[in-house]
C-alpha positions as CSV (number, residue, x, y, z in Angstrom):
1,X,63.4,-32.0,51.7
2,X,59.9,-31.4,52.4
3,X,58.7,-28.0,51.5
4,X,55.3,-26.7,53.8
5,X,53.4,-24.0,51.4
6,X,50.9,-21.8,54.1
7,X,48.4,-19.6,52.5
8,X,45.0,-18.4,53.1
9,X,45.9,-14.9,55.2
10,X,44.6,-11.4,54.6
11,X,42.7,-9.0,56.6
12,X,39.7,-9.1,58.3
13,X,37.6,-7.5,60.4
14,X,37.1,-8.3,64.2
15,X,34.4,-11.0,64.5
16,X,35.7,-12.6,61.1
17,X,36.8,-16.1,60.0
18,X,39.3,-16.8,57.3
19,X,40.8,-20.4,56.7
20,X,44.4,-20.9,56.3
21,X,45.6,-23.8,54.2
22,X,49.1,-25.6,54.4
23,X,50.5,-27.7,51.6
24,X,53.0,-30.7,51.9
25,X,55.1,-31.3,49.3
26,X,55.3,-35.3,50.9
27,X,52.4,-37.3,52.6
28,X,53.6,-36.8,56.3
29,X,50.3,-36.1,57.7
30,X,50.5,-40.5,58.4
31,X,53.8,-39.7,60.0
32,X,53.8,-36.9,62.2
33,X,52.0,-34.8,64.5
34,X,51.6,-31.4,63.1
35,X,50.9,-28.2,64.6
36,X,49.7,-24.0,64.0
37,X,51.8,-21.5,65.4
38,X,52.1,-18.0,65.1
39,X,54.4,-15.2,65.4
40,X,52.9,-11.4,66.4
41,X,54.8,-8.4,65.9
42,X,58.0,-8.5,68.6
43,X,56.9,-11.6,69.9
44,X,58.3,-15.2,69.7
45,X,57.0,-17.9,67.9
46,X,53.7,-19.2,69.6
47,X,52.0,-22.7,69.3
48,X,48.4,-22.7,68.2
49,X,46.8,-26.0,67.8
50,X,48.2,-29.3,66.9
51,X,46.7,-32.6,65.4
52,X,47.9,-36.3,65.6
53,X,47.9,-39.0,63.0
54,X,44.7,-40.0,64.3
55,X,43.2,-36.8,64.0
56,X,43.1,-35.9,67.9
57,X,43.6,-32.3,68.1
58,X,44.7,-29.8,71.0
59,X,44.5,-26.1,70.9
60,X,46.3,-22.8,73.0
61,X,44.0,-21.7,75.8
62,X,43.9,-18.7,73.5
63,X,42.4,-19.7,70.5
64,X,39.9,-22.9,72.2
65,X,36.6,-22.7,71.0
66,X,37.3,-20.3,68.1
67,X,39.7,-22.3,65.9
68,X,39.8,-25.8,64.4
69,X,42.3,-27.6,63.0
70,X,42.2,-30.6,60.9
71,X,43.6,-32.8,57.7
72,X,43.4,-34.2,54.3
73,X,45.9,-36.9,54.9
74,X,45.4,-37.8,50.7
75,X,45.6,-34.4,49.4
76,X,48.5,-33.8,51.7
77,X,46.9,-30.5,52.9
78,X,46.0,-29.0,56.9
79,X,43.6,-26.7,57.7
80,X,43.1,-23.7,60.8
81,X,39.3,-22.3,60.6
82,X,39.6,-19.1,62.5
83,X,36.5,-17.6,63.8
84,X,35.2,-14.9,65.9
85,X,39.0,-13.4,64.9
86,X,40.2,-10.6,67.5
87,X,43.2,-8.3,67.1
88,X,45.0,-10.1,69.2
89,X,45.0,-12.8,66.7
90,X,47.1,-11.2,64.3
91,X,50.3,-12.6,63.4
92,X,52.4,-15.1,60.6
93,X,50.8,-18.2,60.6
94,X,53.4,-21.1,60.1
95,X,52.6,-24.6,59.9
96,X,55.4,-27.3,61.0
97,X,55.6,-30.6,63.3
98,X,53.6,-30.1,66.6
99,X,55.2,-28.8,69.9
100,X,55.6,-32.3,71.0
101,X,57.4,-33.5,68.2
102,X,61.4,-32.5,67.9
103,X,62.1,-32.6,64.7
104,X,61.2,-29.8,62.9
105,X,60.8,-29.2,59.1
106,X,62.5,-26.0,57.1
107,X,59.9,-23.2,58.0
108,X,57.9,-21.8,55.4
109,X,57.1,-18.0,54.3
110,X,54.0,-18.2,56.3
111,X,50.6,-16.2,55.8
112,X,49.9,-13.2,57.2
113,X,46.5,-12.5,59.4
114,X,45.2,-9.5,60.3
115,X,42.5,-8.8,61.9
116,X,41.3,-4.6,62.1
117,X,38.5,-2.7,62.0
């Protein structure tokens, strides 16, 4: 069973970056899209930003321009770079499969984010 590890969260003021890191306990970054998402207070689940095998990445209208995504195939590790961070940004981070991929992993704890004066 694969096991996805997401750290990285704190708090941070508006205008902030932090960097959230997610850790595969298997090498499936060769194998499968994988995506961000986050889930706000009362709110569902979103999608944040994904990334393909080959490194071709997509991003939430809400979040384009202000957050990158990318991997370490090797060191079996995905990154989200969040900057200019808003309130609105504040949430559990998750990592997992992207949107477009059915099959989903177990969920991990996920890594808080938030983002206050």
């Amino acid at each position: 069973q694969v096991q996805l590890v997401e750290s990285g969260g704190g708090l941070v003021q508006p205008g902030g970056s932090l960097r959230l890191s997610c850790a595969a306990s298997a090498s499936i970054f060769y194998l499968y899209m994988m995506g961000w998402y986050r889930q706000a207070p009362g709110k569902e689940r979103e999608w944040v930003a994904g990334i393909t095998t080959g490194d071709i990445t997509t991003y939430a209208d809400s979040v384009k321009g202000r957050f990158t995504i990318s991997t370490d195939k090797v060191k079996k590790t995905m990154w989200l770079q969040m900057d200019s961070l808003i309130p609105e940004d504040t949430a559990v981070y998750y990592c997992n499969t992207d949107r477009r991929v059915t099959y989903k992993f177990s969920w991990g704890q996920g890594t808080q984010v938030t983002v206050s004066s």
